[in-house]
N, C-alpha and C positions, 0 to 999 in steps of 0.2 A: 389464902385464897388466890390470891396472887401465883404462889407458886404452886399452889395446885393446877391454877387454866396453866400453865409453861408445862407443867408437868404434864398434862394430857393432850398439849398441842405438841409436844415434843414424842409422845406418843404414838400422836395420829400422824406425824410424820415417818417416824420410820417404818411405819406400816406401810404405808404407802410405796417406801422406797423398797420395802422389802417384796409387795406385792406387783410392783415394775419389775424388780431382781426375778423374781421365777418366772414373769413372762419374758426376760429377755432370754432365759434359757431352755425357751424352746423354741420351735422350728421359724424359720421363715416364712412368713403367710403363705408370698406365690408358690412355695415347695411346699407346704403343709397337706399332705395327702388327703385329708379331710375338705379339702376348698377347689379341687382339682375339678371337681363338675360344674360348680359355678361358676368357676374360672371360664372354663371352656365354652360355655353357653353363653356368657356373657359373651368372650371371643368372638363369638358365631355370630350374636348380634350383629356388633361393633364390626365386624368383618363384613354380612350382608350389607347393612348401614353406610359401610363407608362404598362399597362395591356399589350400591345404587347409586350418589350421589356423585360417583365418578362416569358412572356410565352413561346419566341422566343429563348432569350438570356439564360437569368438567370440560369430559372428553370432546363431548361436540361444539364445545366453545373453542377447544385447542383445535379443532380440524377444523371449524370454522376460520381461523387465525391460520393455521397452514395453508387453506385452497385459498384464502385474501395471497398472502404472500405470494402464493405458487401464480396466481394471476397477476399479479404485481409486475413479478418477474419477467414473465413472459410478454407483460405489456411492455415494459422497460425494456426488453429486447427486441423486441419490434420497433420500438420506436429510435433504439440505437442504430437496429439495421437500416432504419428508415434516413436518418438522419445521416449516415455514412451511403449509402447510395446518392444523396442529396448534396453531400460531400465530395465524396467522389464526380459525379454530373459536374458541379463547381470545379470542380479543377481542372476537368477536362474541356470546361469553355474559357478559363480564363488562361491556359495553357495554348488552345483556338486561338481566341482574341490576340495572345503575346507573340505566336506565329506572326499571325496576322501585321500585325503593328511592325513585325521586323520586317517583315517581306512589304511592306509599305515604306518603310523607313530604308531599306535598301534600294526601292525603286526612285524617291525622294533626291537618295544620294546621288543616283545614279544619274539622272534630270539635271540635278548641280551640275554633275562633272561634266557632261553634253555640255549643258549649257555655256561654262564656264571654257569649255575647249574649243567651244564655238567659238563665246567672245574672244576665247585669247588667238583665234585662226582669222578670224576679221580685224583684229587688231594688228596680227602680221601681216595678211596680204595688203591692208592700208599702207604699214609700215613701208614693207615693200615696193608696194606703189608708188609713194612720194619718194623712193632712195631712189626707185628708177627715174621718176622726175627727174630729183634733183640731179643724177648722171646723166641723163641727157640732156639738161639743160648746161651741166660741167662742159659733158661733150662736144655742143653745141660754139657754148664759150670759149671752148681752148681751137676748137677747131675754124673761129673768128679771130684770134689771137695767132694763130699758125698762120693763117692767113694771110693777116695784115704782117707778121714776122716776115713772110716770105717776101709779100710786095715788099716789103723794104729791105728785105736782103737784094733784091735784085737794086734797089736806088741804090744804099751801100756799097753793093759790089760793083754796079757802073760807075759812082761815085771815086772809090777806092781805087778801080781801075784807068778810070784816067786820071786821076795824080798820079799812079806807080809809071800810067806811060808817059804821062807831061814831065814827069822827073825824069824816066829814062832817059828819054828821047829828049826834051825839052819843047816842044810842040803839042800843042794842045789835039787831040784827034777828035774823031766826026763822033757824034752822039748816036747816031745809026750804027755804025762800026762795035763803037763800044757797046751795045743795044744787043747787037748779033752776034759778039765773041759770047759776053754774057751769058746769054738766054744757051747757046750752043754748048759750054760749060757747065749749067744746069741740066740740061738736059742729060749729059753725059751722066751726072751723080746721081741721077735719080735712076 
């Protein structure tokens, strides 16, 4: 019994195999000339089918998402242009302003240097002023000094001149005499 079921499962097996064998040697479905019109029809469905839900669906979500973009863009560009004009404005006041500050800072300097050439021009005519002081008061002094040199060159020299004539001579002479060779003597040198 046993090997009778082995024997008729052994059986009903290669039927089986043998019955797969003659369909693998015929045609390929999709080529089987026989399956060509419900191929096609099916096709046609599946083709209308997909064609509606692209034209329905799809498509106007994708051009929905392209005019979003397409407005995106151009908003993005406006608002670059916008911010580069805004940019631009900015530079050209703070380029303004930095003139500005230099031609301020040069007139600044300029005020210094005045200023400073002022004090140093008040500083010299002061300067000045006290050297002439002090030169005239020099002048003053030597020409007190000359002075008194000369009143006493003349005592010296009437001095000096009667010793050289008490010695010459050995007599003492008159103080008027010697007073008026003197003074006659200077006169001449000058």
């Amino acid at each position: 019994m046993v090997t009778t079921a082995l024997a008729q499962t052994a059986a009903e097996t290669a039927a089986e195999h043998t019955e797969i064998a003659d369909s693998a040697h015929g045609a390929f479905p999709p080529f089987d000339p026989s399956t060509y019109l419900s191929q096609l029809i099916w096709l046609a469905v599946f083709f209308g089918l997909l064609y509606y839900l692209l034209s329905k669906m799809v498509l106007p979500r994708i051009a929905t998402i392209l005019e979003e973009r397409h407005d995106r863009i151009a908003d993005d560009l406006a608002e670059a242009e916008k911010l580069k004009r805004e940019s631009d404005e900015a530079i050209a006041a703070y380029e303004q302003a930095l003139a500005e500050a230099r031609q301020r800072a040069h007139g600044i300097a300029q005020d210094a240097r005045d200023k400073a050439k002022a004090e140093v021009e008040d500083e010299r005519a002061k300067a000045e002023a006290e050297l002439e002081e002090k030169l005239q008061a020099a002048e003053a002094r030597i020409g007190e000094v000359r002075d008194k040199a000369l009143a006493e060159v003349d005592a010296i020299a009437k001095e000096t001149t009667e010793a050289l004539v008490e010695t010459l001579s050995g007599e003492a002479p008159a103080d008027a005499d010697v007073g008026s060779a003197v003074s006659a003597a200077m006169n001449e040198r000058r």
